[in-house]
C-alpha positions in Angstrom: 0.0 0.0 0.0 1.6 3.4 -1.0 2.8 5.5 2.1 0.4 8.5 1.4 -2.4 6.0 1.9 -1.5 4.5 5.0 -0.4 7.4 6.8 -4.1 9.2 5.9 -5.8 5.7 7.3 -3.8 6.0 9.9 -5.2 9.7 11.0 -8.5 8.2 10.3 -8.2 5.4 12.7 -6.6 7.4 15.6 -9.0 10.5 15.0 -11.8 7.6 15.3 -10.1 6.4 18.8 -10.2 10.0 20.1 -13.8 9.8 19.7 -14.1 6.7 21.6 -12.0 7.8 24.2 -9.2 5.6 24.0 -6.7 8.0 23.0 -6.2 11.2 25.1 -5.6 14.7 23.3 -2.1 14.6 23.9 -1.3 11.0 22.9 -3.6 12.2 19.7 -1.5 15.6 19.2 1.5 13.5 19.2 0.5 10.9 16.9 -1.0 13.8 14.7 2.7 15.4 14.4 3.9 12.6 14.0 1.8 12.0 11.2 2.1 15.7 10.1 6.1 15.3 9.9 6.0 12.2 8.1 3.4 13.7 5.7 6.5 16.6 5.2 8.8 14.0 3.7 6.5 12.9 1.0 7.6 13.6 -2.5 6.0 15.6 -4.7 4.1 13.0 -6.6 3.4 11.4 -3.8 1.8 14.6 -2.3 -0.3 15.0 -5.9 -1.3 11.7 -5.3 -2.8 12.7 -2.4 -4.5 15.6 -4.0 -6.0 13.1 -6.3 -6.9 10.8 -3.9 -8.8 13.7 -1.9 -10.6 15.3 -5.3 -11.4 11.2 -6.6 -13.2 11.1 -2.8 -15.5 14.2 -3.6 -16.0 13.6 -7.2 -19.5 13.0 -8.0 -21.1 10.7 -10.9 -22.0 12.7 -14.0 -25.3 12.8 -14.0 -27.3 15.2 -17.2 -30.4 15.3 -19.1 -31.0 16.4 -22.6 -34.0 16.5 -25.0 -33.9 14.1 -28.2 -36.1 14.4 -31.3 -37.6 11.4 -33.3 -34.9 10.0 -35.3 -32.2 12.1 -33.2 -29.0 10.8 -32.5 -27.1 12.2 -28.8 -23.4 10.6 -28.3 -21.1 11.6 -25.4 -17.0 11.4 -24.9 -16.1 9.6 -21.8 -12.4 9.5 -21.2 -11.4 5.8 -19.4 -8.9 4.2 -18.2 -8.5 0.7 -19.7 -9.9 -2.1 -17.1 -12.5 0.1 -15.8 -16.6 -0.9 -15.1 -18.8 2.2 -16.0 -22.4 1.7 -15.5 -25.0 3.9 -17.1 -28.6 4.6 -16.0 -31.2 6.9 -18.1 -34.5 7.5 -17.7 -37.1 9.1 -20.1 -39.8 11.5 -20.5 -42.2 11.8 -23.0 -43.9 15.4 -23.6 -47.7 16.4 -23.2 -49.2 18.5 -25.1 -52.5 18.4 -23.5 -50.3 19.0 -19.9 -47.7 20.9 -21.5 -45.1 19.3 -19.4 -42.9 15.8 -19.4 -45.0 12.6 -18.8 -43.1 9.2 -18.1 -42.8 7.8 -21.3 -44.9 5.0 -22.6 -44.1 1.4 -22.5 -43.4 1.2 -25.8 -41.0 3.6 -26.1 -37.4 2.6 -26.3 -33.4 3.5 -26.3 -30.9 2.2 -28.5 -27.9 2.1 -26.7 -24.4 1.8 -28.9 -21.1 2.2 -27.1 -17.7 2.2 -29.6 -14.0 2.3 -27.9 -11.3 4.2 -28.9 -11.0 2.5 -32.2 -13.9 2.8 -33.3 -14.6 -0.9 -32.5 -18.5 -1.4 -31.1 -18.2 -3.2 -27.7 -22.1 -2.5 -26.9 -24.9 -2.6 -28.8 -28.5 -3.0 -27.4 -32.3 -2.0 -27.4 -33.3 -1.2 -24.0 -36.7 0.1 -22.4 -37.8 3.2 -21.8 -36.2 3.2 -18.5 -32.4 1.2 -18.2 -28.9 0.3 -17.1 -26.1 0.0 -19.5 -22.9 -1.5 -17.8 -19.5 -2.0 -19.7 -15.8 -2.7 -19.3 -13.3 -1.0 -21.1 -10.3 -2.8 -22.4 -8.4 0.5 -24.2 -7.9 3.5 -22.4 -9.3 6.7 -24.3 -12.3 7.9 -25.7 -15.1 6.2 -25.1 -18.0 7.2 -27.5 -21.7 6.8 -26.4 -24.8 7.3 -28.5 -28.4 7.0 -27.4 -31.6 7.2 -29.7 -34.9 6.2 -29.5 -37.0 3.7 -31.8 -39.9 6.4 -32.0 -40.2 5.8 -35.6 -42.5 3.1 -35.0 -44.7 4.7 -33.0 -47.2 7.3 -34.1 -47.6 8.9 -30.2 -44.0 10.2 -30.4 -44.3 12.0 -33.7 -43.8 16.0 -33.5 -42.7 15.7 -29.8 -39.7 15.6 -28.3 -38.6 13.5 -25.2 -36.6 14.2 -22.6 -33.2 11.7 -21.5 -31.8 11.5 -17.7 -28.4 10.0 -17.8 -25.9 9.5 -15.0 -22.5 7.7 -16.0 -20.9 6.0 -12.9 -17.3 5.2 -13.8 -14.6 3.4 -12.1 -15.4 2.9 -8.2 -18.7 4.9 -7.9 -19.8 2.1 -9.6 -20.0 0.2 -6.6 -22.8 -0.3 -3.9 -21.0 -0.1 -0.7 -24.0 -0.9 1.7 -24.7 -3.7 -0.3 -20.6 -4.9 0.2 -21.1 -4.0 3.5 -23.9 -6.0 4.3 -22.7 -8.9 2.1 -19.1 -9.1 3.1 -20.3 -8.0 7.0 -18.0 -5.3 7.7 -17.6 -2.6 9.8 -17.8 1.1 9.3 -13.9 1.2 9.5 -13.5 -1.3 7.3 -15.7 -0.3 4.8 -14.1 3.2 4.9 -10.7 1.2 4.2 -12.5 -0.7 1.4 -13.4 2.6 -0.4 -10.0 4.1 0.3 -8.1 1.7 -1.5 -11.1 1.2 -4.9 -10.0 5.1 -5.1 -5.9 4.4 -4.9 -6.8 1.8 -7.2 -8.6 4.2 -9.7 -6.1 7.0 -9.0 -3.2 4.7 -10.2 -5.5 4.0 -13.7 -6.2 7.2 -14.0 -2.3 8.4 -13.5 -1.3 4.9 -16.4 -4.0 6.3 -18.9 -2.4 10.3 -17.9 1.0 8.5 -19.1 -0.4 6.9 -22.1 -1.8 10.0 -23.5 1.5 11.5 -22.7 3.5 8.8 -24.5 1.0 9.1 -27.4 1.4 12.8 -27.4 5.2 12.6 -27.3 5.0 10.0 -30.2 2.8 12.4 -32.3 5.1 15.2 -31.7 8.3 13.1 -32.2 6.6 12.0 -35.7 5.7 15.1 -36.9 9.2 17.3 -35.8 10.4 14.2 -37.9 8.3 14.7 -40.8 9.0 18.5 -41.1 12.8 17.9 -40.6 12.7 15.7 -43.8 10.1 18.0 -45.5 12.8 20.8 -44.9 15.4 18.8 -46.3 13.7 18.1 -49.1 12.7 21.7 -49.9 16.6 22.2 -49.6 17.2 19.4 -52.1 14.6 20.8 -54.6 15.9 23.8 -54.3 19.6 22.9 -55.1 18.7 21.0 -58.2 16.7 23.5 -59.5 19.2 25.9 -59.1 21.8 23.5 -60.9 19.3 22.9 -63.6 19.0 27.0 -64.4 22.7 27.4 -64.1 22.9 24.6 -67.0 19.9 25.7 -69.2 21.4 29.1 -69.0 25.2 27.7 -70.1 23.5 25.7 -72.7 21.7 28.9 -74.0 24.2 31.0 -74.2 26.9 28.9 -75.9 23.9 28.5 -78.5 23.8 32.1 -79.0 27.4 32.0 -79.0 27.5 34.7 -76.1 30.1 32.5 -74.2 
């Protein structure tokens, strides 16, 4: 377990004790210092790492809704690391004229759910209902594209209306129900907060490989294409040089025709 990780569940535990009252506010001030001055001696990435860890904590799951005509067509870029579960919910709403507001949407009324990875390659491809869950695993880190439309063109009710999509994209350990670990693997408050801990070092350290594979992918492009103007440039030079021998012989040639030379 990295250091930055055990010294925070450390805190945690002995912050927890204070409230119990086993550990008195000195023996707690101590430890805290000594936490405090081990924290100091972190290195730099380690210390973003934390950052990361903190920010993953708070980070909510996207949640969004948008409006889709008949044969409309809505896709989404979701960045993911490879080896990641990402679960999607959506919910529709059909609109009512007569109301003037949204209505849940008829039974009949369904989503066409198609997910493609990075290389364009299709890795889900389903009719759903008019409510449903999606849930994927990605195998190549990058873009992740995801497209929703609705069969409406088979039904005469959704013609001339619009209808309105909830989504919420869960990605990487928000995907997980923790009461439902909790009360399955019977485990304590503590340990459940240990459990969470390290699903979020475990997504930090995906998210920091995927970071590096852009960045290797980035360097490569860059690499490439200072490569590609270095030999564009030399040929420009080339071209140039036999050109220039070329006009220095068509104009020798000329002259000793006109007997100028």
């Amino acid at each position: 377990m990295p250091v930055k990780v055990i010294l925070l569940l450390k805190l945690c535990f002995l912050w927890r004790q204070r409230v119990a009252g086993d550990v008195t506010s000195a023996g707690l001030s101590s430890d805290v210092r000594e936490v405090r001055e081990s924290s100091m001696m972190l290195s730099a990435p380690a210390a973003a790492g934390l950052i990361l860890l903190m920010l993953a904590w708070m980070r909510p799951g996207d949640a969004l809704y948008f409006h889709i005509g008949e044969t409309e067509k809505k896709c989404f870029i979701e960045e993911i690391p490879d080896e990641t579960m990402v679960i999607g919910k959506y919910r529709t709403q059909l609109w009512d004229k007569q109301s003037g507001s949204f209505l849940p949407s008829t039974p009949g009324l369904g989503m066409h759910v198609e997910i493609k990875d990075p290389d364009t390659k299709i890795i889900l491809s389903r009719q759903y209902g008019s409510d449903g869950r999606f849930t994927f695993t990605s195998h190549t880190p990058g873009e992740h594209q995801i497209c929703l439309h609705s069969n409406s063109t088979k039904m005469a009710l959704f013609a001339g209306g619009k209808l309105r999509v909830h989504l919420d994209i869960q990605v990487g350990e928000h995907t997980n129900n923790y009461p439902e670990i909790a009360a399955k693997d019977k485990l304590t408050e503590l340990q459940l907060r240990v459990r969470q801990l390290l699903d979020q070092v475990e997504q930090i350290q995906k998210e920091q490989n995927y970071q590096r594979y852009r960045e290797e992918r980035f360097r490569m492009t860059s690499e490439s294409t200072n490569q590609r103007v270095l030999w564009w440039s030399i040929a420009q030079t080339l071209i140039l040089i036999v050109t220039g021998i070329w006009q220095m012989k068509h104009l020798k040639s000329f002259f000793e025709a006109k007997k100028l030379v």
